[in-house]
DSSP file (Angstrom, degrees, kcal/mol; ACC not computed):
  #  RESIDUE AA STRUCTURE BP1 BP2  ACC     N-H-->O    O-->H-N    N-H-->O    O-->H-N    TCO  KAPPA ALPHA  PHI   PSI    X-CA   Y-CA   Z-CA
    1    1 A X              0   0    0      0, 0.0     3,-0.1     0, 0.0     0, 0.0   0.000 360.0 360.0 360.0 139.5   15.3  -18.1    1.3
    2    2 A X        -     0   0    0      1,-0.1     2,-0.5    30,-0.1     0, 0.0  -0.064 360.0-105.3 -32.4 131.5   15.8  -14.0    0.4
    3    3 A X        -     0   0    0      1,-0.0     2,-0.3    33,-0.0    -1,-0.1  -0.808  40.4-115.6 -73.1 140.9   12.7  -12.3   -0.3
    4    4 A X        -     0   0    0     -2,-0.5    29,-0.0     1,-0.1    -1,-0.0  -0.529  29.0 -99.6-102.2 150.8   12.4  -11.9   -3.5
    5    5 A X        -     0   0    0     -2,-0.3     2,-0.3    22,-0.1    22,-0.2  -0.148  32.5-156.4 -82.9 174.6   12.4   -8.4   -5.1
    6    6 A X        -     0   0    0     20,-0.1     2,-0.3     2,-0.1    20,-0.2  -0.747   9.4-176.6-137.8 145.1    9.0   -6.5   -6.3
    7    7 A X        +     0   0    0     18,-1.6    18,-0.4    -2,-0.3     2,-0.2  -0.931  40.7  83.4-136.7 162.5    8.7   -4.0   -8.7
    8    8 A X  S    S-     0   0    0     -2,-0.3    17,-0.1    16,-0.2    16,-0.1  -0.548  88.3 -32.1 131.0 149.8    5.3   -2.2   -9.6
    9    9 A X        -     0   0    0    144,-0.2    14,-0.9    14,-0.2     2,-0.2   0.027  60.6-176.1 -24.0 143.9    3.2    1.1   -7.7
   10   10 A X  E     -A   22   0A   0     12,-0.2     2,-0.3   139,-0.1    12,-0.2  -0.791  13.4-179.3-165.4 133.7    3.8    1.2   -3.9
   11   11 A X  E     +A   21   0A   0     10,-2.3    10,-0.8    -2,-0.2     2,-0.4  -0.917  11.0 177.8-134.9 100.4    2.2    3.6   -1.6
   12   12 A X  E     -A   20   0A   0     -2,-0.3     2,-0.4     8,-0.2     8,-0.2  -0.822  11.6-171.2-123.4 153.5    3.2    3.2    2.0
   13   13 A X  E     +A   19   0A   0      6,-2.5     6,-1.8    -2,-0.4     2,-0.2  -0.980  57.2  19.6-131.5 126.5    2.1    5.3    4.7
   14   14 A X  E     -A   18   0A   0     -2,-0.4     4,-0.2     4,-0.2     2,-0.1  -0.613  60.8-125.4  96.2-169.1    3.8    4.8    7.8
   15   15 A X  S    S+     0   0    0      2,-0.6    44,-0.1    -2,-0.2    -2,-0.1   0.025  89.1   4.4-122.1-126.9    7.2    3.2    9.4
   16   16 A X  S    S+     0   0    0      1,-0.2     2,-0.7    -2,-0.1    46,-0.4   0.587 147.1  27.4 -31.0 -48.0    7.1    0.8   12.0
   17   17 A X  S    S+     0   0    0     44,-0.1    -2,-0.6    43,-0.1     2,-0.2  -0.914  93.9 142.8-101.2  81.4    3.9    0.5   11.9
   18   18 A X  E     -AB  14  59A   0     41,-1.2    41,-3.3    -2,-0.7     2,-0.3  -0.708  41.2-128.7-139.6-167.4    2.3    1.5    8.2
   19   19 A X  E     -A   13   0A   0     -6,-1.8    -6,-2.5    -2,-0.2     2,-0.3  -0.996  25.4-166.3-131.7 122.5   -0.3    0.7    5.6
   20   20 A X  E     -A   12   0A   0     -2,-0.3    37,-1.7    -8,-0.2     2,-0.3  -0.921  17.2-160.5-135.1 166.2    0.7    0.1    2.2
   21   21 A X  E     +AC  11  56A   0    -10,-0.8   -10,-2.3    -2,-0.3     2,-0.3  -0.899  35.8 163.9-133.1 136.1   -1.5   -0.1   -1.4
   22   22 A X  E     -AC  10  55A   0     33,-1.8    33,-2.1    -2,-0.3     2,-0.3  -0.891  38.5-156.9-169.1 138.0    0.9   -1.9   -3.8
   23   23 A X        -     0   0    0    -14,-0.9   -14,-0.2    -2,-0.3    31,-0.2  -0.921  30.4-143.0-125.6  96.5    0.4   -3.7   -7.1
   24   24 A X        -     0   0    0     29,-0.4    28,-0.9    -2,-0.3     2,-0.4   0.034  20.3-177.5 -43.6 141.0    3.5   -6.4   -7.4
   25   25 A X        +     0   0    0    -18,-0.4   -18,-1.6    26,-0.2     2,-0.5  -0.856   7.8 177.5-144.0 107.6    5.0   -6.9  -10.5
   26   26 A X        -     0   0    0     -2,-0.4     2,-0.4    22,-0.2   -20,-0.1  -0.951  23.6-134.7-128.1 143.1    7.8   -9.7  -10.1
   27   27 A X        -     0   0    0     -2,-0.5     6,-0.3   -22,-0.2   -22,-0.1  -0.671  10.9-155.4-106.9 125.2    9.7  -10.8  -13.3
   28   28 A X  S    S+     0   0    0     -2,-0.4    16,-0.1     1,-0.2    -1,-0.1   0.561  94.9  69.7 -82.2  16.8   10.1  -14.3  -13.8
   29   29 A X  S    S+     0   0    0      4,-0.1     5,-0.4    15,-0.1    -1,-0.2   0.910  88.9 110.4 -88.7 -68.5   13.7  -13.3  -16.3
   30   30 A X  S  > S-     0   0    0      1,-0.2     4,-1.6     3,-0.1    14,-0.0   0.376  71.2-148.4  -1.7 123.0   14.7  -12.4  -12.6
   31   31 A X  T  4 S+     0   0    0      2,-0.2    -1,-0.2     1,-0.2     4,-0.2   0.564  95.5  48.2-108.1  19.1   17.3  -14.5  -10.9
   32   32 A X  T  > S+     0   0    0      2,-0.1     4,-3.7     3,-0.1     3,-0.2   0.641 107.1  48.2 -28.2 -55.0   16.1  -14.3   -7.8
   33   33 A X  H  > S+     0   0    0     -6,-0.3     4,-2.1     2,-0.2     5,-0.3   0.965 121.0  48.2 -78.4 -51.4   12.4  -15.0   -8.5
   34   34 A X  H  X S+     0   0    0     -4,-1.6     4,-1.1    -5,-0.4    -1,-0.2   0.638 110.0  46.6 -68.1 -11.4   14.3  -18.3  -10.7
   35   35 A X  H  > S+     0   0    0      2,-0.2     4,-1.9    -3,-0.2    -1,-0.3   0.842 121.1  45.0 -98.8 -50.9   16.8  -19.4   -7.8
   36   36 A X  H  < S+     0   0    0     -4,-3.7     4,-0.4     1,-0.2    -2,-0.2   0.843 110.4  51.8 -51.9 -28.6   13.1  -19.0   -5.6
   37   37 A X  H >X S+     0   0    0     -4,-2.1     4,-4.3     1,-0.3     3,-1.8   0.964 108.8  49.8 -87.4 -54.7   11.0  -20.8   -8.1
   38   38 A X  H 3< S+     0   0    0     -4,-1.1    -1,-0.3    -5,-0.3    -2,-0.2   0.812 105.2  56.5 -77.2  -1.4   13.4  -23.8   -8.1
   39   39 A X  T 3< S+     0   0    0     -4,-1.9    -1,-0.2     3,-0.1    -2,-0.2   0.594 111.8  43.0 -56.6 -21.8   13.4  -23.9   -4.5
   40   40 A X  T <4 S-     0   0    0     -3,-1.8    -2,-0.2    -4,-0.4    -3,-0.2   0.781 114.7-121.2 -95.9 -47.3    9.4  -24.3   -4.6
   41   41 A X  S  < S+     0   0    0     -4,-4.3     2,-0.2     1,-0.4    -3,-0.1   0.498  73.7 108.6 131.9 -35.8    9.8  -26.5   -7.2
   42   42 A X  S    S-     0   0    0     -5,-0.3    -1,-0.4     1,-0.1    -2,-0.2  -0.385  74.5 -90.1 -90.5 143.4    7.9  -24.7   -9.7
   43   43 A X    >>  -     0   0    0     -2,-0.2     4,-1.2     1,-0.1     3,-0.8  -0.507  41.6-116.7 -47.3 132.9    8.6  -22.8  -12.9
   44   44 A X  H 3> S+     0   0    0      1,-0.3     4,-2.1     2,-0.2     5,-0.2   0.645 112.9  58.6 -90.2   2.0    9.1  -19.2  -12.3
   45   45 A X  H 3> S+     0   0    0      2,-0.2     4,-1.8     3,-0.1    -1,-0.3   0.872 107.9  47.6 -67.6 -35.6    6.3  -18.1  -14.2
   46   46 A X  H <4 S+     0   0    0     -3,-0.8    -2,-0.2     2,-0.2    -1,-0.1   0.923 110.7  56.3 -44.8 -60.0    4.1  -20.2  -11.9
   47   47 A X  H  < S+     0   0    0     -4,-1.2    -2,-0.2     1,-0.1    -3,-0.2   0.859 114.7  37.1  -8.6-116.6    6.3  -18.4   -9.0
   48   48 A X  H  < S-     0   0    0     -4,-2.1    -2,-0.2     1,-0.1   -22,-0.2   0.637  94.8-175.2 -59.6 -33.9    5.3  -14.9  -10.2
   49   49 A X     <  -     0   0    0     -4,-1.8     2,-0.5    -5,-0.2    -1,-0.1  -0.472  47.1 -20.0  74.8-159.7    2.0  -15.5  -11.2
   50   50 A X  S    S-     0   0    0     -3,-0.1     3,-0.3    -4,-0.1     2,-0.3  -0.835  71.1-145.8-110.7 156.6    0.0  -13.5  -12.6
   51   51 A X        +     0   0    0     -2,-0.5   -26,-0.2     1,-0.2     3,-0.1  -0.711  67.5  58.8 -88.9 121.0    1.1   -9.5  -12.1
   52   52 A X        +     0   0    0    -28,-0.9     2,-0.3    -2,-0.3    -1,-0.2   0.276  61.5 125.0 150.5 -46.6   -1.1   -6.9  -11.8
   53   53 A X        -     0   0    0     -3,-0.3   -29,-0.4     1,-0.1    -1,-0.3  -0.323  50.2-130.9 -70.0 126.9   -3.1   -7.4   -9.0
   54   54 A X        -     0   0    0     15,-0.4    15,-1.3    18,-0.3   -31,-0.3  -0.348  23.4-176.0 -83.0 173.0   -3.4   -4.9   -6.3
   55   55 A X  E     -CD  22  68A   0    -33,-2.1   -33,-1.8    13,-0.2     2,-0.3  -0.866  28.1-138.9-150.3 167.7   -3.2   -5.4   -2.7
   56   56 A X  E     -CD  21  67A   0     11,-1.2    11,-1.5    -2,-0.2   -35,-0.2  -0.830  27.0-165.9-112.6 148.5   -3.5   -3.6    0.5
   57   57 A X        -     0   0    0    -37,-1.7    10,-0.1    -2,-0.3     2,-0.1  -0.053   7.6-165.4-111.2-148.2   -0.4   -4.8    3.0
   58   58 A X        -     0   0    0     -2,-0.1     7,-1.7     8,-0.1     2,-0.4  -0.293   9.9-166.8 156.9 120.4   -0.9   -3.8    6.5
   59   59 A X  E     +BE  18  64A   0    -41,-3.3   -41,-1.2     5,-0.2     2,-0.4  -0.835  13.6 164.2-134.3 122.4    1.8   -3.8    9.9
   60   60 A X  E >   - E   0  63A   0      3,-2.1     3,-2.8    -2,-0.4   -43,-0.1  -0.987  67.5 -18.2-121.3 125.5    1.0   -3.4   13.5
   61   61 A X  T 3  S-     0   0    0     -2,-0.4    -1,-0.2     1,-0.3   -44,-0.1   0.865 129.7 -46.9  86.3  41.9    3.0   -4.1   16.6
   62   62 A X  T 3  S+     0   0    0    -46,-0.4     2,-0.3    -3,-0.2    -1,-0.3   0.449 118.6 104.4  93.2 -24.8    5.5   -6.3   14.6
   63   63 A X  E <   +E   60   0A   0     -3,-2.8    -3,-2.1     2,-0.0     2,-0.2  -0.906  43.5 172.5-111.6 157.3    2.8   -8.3   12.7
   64   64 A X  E     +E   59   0A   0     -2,-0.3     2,-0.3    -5,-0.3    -5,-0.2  -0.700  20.0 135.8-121.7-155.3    1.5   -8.4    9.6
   65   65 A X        -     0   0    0     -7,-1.7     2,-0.4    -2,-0.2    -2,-0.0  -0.986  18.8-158.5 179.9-165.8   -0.5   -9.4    6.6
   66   66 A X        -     0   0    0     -2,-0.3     2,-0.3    -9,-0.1    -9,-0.2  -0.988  15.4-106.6 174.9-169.9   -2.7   -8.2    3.8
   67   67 A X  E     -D   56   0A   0    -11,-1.5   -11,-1.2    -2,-0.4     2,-0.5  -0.975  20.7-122.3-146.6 132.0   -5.2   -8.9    1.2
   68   68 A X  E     -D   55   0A   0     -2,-0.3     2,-0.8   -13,-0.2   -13,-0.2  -0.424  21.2-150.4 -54.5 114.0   -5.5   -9.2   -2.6
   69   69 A X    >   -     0   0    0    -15,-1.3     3,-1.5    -2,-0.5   -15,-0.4  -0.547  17.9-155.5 -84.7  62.8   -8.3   -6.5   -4.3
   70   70 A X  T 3   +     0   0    0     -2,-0.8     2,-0.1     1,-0.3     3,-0.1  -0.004  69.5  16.4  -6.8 128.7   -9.3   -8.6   -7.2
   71   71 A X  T 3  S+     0   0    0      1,-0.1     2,-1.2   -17,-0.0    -1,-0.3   0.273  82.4 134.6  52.5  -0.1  -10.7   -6.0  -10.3
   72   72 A X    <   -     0   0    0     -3,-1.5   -18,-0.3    -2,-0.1    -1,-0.1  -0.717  41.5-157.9 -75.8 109.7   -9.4   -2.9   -9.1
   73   73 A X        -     0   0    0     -2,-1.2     4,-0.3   -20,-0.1     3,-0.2   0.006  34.2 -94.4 -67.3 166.8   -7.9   -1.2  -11.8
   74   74 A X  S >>>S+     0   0    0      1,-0.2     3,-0.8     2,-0.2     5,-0.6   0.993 119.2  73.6 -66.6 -66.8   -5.0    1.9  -11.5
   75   75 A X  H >>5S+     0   0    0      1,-0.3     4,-4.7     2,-0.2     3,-2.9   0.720  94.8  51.6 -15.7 -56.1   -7.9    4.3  -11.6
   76   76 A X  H 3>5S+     0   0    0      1,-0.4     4,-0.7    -3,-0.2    -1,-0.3   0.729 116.1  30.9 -42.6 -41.0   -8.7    3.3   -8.3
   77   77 A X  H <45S+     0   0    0     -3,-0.8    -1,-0.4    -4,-0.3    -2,-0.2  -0.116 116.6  64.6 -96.9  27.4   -5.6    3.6   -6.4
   78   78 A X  H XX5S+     0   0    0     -3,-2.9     3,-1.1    -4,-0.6     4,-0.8   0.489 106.4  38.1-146.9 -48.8   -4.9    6.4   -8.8
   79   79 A X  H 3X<S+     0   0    0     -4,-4.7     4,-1.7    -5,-0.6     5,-0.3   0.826 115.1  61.6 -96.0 -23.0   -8.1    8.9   -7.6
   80   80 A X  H 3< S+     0   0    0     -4,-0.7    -1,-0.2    -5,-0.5     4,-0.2   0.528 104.0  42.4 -90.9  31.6   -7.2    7.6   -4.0
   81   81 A X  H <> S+     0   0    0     -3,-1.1     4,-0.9     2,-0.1    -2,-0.2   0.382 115.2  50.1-112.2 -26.9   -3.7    9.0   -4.0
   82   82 A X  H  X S+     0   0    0     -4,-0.8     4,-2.8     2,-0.2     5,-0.4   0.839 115.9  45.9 -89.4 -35.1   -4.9   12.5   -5.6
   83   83 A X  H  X S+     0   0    0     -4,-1.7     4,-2.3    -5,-0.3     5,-0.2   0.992 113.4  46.2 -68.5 -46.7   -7.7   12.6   -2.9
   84   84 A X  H  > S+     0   0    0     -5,-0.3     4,-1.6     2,-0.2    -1,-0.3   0.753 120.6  38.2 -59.0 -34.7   -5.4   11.7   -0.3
   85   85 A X  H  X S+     0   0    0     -4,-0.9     4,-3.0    -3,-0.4    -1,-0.2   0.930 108.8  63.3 -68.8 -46.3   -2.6   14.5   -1.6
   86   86 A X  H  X S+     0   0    0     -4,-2.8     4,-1.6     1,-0.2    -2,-0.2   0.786 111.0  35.9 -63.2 -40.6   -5.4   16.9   -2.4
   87   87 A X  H >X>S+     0   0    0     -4,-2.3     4,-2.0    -5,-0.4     3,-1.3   0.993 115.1  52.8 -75.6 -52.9   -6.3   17.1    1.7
   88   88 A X  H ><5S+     0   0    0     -4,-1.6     3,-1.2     1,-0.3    -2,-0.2   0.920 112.2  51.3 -78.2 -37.7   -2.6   16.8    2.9
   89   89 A X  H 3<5S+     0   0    0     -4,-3.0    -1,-0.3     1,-0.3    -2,-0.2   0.649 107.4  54.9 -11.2 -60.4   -2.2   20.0    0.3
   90   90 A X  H <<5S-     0   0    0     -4,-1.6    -1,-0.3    -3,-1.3    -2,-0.2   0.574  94.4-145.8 -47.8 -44.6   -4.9   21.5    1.9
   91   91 A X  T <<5 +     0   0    0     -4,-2.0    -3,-0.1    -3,-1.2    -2,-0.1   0.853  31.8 165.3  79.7  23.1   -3.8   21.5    5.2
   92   92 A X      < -     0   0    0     -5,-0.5    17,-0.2     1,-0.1     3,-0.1   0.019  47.6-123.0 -83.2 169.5   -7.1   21.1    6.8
   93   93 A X  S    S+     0   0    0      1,-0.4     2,-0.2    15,-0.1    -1,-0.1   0.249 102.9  20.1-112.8  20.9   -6.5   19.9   11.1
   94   94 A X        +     0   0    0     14,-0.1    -1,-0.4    -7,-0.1    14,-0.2  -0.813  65.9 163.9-151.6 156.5   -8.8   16.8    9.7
   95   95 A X        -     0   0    0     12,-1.3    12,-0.4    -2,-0.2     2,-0.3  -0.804  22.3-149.3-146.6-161.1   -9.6   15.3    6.5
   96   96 A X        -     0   0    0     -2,-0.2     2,-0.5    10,-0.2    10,-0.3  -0.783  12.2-160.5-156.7 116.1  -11.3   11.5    5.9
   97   97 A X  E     -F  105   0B   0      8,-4.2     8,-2.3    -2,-0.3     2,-0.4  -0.840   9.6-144.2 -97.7 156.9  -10.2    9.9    2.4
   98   98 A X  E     +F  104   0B   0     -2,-0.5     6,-0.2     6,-0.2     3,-0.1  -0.961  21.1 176.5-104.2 132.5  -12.7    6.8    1.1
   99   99 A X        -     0   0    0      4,-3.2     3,-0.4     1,-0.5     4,-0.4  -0.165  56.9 -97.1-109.8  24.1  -10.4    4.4   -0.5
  100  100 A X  S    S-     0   0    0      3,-0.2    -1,-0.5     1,-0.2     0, 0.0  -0.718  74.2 -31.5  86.6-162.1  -14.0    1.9   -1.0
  101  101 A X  S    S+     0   0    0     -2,-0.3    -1,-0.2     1,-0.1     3,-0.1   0.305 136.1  53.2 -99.8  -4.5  -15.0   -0.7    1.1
  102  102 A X  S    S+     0   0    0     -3,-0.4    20,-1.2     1,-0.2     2,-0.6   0.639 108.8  29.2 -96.3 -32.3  -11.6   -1.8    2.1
  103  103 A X        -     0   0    0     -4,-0.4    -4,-3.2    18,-0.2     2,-0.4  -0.921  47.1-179.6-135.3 148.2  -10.0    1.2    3.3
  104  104 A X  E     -F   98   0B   0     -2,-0.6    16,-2.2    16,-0.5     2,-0.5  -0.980  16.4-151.5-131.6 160.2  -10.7    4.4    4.8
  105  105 A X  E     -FG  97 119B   0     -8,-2.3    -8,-4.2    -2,-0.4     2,-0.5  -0.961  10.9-177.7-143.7 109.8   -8.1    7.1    5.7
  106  106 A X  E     - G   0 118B   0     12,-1.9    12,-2.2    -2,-0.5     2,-0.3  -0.968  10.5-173.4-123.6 140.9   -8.5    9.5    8.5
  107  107 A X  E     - G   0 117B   0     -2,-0.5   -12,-1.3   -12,-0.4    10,-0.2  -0.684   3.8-171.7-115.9 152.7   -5.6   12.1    8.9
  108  108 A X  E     - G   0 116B   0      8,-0.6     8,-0.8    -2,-0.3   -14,-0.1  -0.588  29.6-106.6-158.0 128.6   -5.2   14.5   11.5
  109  109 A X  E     - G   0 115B   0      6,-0.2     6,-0.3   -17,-0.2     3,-0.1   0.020  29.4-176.8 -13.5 123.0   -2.6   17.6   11.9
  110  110 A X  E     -     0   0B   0      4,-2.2     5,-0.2     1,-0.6     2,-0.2   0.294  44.4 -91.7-134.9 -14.0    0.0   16.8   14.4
  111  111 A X  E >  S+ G   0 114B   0      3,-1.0     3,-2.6     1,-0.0     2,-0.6  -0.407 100.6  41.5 108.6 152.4    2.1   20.2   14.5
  112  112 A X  T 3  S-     0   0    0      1,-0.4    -3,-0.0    -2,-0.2    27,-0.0   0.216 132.7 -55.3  61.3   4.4    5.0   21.3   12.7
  113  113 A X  T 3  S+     0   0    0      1,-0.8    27,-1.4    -2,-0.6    28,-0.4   0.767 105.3 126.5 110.9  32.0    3.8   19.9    9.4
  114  114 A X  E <   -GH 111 139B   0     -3,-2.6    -4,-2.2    25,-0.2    -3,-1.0  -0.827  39.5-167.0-113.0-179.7    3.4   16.7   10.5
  115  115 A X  E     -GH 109 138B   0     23,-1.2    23,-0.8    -6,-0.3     2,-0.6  -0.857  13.8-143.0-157.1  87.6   -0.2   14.1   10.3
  116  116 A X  E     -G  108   0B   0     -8,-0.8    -8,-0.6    21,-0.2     2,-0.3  -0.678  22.9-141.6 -42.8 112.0   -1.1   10.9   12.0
  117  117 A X  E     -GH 107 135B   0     18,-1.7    18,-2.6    -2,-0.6     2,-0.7  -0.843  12.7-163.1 -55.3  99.7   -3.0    8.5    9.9
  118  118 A X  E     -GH 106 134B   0    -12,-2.2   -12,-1.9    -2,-0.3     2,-0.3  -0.905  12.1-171.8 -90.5  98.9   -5.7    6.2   10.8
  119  119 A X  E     -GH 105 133B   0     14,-1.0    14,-2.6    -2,-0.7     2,-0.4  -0.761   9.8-160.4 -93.2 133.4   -6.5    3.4    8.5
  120  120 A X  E     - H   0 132B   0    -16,-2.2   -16,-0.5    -2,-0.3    12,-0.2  -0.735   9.4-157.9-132.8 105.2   -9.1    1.5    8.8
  121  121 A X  E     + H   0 131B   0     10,-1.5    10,-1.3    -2,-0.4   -18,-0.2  -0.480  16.6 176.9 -67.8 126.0   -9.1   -2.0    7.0
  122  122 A X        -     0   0    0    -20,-1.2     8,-0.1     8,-0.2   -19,-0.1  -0.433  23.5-146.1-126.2  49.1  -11.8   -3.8    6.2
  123  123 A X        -     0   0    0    -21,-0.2     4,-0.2     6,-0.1     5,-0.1   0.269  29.5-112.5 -25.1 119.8  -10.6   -7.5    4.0
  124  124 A X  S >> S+     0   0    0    -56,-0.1     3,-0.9     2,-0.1     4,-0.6  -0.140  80.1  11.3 -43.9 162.5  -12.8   -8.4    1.6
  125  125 A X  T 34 S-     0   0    0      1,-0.2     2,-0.3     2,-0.1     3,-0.1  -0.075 120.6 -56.7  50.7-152.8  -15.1  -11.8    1.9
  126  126 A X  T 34 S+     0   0    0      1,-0.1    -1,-0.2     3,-0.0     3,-0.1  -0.603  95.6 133.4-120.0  79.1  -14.8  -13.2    5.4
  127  127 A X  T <4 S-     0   0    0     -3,-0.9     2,-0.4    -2,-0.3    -1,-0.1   0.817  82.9 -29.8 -91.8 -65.4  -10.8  -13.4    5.0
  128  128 A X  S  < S-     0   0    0     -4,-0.6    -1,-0.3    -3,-0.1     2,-0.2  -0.905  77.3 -85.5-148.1 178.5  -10.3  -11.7    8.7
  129  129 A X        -     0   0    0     -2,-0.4    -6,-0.1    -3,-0.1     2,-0.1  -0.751  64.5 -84.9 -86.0 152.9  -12.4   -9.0   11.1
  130  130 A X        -     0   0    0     -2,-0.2     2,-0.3    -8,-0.1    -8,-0.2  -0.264  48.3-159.2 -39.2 141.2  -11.6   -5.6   10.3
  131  131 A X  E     -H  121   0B   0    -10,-1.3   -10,-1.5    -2,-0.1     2,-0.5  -0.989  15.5-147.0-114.3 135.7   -8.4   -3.4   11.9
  132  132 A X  E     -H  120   0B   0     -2,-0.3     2,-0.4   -12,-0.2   -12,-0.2  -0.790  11.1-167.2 -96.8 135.2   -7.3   -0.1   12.3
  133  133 A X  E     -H  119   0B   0    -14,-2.6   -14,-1.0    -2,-0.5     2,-0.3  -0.923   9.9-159.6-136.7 116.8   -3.3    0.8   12.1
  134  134 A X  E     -H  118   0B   0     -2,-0.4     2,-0.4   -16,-0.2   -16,-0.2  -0.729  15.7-170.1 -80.6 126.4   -2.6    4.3   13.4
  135  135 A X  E     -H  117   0B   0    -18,-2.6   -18,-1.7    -2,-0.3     3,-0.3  -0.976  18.4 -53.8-125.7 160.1    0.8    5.7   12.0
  136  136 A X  E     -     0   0B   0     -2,-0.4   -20,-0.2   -20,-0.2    -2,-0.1  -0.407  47.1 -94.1  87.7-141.4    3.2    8.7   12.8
  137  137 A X  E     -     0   0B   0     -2,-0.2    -1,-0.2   -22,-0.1   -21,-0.2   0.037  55.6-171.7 -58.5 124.6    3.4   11.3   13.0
  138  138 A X  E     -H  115   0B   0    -23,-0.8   -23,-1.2    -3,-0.3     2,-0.4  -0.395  23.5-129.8 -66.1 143.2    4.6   11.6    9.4
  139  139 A X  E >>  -H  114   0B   0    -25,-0.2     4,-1.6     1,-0.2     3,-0.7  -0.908  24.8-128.3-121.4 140.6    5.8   15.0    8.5
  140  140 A X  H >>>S+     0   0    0    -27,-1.4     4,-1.0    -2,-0.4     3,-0.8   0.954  93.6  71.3 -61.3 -77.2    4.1   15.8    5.6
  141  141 A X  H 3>5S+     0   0    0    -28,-0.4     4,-1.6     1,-0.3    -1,-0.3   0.630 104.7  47.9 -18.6 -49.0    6.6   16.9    3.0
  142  142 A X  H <>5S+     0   0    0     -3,-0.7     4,-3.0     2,-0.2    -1,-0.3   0.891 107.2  59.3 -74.7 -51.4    7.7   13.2    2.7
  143  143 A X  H <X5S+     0   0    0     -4,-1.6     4,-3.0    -3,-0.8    -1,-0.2   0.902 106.9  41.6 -12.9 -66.2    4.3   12.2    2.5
  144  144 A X  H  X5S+     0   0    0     -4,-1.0     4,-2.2     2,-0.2     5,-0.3   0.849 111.5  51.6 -82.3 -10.3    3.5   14.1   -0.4
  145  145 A X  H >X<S+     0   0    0     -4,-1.6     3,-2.9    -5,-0.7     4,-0.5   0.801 108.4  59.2 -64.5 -49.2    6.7   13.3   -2.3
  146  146 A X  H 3X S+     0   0    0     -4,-3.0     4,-2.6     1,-0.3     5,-0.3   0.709 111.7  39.4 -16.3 -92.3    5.5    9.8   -1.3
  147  147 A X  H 3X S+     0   0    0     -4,-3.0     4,-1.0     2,-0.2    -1,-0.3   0.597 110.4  54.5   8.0 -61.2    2.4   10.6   -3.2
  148  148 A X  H XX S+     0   0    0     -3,-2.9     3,-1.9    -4,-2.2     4,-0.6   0.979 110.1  51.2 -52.9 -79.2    4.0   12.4   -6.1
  149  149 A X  H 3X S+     0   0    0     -4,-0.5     4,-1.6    -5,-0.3    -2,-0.2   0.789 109.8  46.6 -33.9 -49.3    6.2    9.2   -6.6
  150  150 A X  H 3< S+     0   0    0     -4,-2.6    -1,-0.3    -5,-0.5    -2,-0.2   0.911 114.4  47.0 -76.1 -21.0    3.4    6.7   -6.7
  151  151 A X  H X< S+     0   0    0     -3,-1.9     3,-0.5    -4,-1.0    -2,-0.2   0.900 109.1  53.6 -85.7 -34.2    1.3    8.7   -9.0
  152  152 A X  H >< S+     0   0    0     -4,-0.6     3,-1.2     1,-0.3    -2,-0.2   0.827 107.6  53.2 -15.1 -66.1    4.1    9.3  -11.2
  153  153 A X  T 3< S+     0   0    0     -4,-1.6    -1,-0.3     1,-0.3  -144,-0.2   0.426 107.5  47.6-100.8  -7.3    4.4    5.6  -11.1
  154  154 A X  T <         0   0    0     -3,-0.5    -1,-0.3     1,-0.1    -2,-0.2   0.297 360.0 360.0-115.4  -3.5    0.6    4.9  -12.2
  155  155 A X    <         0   0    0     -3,-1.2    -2,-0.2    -4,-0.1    -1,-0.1   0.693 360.0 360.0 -86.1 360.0    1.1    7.6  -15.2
């Protein structure tokens, strides 16, 4: 089966190797999500579920995963996108954003207008042990349109 396509905020920071904040939004009018949903079996509003929810993603080496943030509202990801622009803006040779108790974001200046990224994930409950996923260096400019775009998308 396809993966089926997402639409909703997405804020990835990295390539091969990245970190992403994303709240899915998948429409069960889709026919995609309706050719998936009668492959599960299911209706495809049962398939999409309910929409809305944010998530943190997370890929290192080749694997990945993530975890649902349950009650975080746009605000959240909203003031950690401005904090996170507001440093790369700045231009500082280190900065630290607090994304809460799941993520933290340590940047540091790489040269030529680029920034490596240190995330460090922390899954709510006792879902998995904390990880760190270093990416880049990112060259900044793409970063912030990254940024731009995803607050733009939350407005």
């Amino acid at each position: 089966m396809s993966p089926v396509a997402m639409g909703g905020p997405a804020l990835f920071l990295g390539e091969s190797d990245y970190v992403a904040l994303v709240r899915p939004e998948i429409d069960p009018a889709d026919p995609e999500v309706r050719q998936a949903a009668a492959q599960a079996g299911v209706t495809p509003e049962e398939f999409a579920g309910p929409s809305g929810t944010w998530a943190v993603l997370w890929e290192l080496g080749g694997e990945g995963d993530g975890f649902e943030l349950p009650g975080v509202r746009d605000a959240e990801p909203t003031a950690f996108a401005e904090a996170l622009r507001a440093e790369l803006a700045a231009g500082s040779e280190k900065f630290t954003v607090d994304g809460g108790a799941v993520l933290r974001l340590e940047g540091a200046a790489q040269g030529d207008g680029a920034w490596s990224l240190t995330a460090h994930l922390t899954p709510p409950g006792d879902e998995a042990a904390p990880l760190t996923v270093v990416t880049g260096p990112l060259p900044a400019a793409g970063l912030l349109a990254d940024l731009d775009a995803f607050l733009e998308s939350l407005a």
